[in-house]
C-alpha positions in Angstrom: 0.0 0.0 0.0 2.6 2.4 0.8 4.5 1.6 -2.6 1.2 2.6 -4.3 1.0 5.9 -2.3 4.3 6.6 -3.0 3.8 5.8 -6.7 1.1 8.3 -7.4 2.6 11.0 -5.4 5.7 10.8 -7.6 3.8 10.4 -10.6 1.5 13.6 -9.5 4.4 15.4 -8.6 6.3 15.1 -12.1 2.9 15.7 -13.9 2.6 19.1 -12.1 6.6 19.6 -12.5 5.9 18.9 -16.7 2.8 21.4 -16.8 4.6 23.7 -15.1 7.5 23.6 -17.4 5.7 23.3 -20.4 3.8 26.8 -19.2 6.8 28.5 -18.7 7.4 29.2 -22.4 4.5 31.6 -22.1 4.9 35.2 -21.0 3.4 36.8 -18.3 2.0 39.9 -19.7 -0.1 41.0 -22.3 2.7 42.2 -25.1 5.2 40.5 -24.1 7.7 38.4 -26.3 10.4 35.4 -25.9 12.6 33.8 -28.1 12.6 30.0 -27.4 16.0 28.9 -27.0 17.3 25.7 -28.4 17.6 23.9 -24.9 14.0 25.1 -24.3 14.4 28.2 -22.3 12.9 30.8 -23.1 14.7 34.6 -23.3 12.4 37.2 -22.7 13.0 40.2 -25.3 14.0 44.1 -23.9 11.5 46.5 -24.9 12.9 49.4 -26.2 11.2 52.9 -27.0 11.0 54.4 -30.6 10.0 57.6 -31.5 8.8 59.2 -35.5 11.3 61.2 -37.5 10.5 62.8 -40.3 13.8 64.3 -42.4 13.1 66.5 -45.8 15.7 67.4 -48.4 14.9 70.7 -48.0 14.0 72.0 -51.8 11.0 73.9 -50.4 13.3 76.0 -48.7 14.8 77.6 -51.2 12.9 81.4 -52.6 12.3 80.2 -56.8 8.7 79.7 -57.2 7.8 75.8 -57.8 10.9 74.6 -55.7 8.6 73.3 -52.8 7.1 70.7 -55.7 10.7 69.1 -55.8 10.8 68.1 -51.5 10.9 64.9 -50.5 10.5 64.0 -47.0 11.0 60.7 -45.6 9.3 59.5 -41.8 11.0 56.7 -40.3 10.1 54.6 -37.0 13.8 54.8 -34.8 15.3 53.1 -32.1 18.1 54.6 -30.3 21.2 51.9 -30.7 22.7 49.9 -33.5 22.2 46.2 -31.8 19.7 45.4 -29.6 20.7 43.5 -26.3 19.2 39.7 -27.7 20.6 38.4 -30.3 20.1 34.5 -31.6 22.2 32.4 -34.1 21.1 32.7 -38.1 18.5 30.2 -38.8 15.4 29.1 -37.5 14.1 31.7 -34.9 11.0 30.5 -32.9 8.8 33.5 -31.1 6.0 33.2 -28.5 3.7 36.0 -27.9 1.2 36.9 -25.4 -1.9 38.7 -26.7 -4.8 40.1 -24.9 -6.4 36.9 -27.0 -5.2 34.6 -30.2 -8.7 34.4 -31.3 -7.3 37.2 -33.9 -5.4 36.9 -37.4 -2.1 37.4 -36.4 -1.1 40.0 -38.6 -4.0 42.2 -36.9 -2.0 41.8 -33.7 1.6 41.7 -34.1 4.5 42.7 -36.8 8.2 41.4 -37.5 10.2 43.6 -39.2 13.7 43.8 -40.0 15.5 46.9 -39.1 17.8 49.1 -41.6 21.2 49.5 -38.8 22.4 53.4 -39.2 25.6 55.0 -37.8 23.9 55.4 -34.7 20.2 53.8 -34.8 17.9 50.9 -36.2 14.8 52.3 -38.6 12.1 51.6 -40.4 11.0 53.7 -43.7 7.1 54.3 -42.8 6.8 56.2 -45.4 7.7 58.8 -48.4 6.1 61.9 -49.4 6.9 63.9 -52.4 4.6 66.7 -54.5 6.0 65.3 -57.3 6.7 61.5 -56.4 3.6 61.2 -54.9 2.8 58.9 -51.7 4.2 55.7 -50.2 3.0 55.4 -46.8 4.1 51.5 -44.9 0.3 50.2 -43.8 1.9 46.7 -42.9 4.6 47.4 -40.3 5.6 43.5 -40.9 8.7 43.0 -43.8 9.5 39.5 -42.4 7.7 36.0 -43.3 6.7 34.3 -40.8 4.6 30.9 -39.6 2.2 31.4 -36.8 -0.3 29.1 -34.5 -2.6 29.8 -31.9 -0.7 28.6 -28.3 -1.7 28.2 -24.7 -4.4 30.8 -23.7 -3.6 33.8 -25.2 -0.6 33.5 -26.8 0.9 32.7 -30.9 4.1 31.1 -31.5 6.3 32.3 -34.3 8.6 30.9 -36.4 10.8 32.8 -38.8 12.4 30.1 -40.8 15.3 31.3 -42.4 16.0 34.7 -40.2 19.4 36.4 -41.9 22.2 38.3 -39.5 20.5 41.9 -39.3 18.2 43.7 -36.6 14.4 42.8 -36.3 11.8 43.8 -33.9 8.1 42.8 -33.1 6.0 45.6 -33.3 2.9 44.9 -30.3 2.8 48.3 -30.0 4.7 51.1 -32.1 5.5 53.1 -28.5 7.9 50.1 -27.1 9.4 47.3 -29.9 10.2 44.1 -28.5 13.7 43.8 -30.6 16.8 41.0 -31.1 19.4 40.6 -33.2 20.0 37.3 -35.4 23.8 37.1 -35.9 
């Protein structure tokens, strides 16, 4: 009797010790994102804030009539930094992320994007404006192909199959961009 007792408690306490690691791949909060590591940990991303910049080549400011038809201006999403403080090795990169639900498409609630690394920041064009040129405004703030599936409760797991060295970030919300470099 006491071998049975001593049985199920072991097997009871290995089941809970299993769900509690298979759980732990999940963030805790809503926004959140981890890069699941090839021993199955998990790495939770730094968020890191952004702001809008918006640069022109000036044309409009010089006095001949008609010259403010030749500006261009460009508005690009930046992050302070060249590297962000995760990186992973090239390859397969695997994501989870929490949302508030996954009962969504996924590209209605998240973004990967790849980052263009400048002398002293990471960007991302969001758009052109020229009189001439016209408009190209960025309406999908995602530039990187990706897999994902409904997981646990609220959350999707990602997986960017062939990720190349460079700077990406996953846009949850455009104030704070969960980023990580693939090296």
């Amino acid at each position: 009797m006491k071998k049975i007792i001593l049985t199920t408690a072991v097997m009871m306490a290995m089941t809970i010790s299993c769900f509690a690691q298979s759980k732990n791949i999940e963030p805790e909060y809503i926004g959140q994102v981890v890069i699941l590591n090839a021993d199955s940990t998990t790495t939770l991303l730094q968020k890191e804030a952004t702001s809008m910049k918006t640069k022109s080549s000036n044309w409009g400011m010089i006095p001949i009539p008609g010259s403010g038809m030749l500006d261009k201006s460009k508005t690009k999403l930046t992050i302070k930094g060249k590297e962000a403080p995760v990186s992973v090795p090239a390859g397969k990169v695997t994501l989870v992320i929490k949302a508030a639900s996954n009962e969504q498409e996924p590209n209605k609630v998240f973004g990967i994007m790849k980052l263009e690394v400048e002398k002293k920041a990471r960007t991302f064009l969001m758009g052109e404006f020229s009189l001439v040129g016209g408009t190209d405004m960025t309406m999908n703030y995602s530039n990187v192909p990706y897999l994902a599936k409904k997981y646990g409760g609220n959350c999707y797991i990602i997986t960017i199959e062939n990720a190349e060295p460079g700077e990406y970030a996953v846009n949850t919300d455009f104030s704070q961009l969960s980023t990580f470099s693939v090296k």
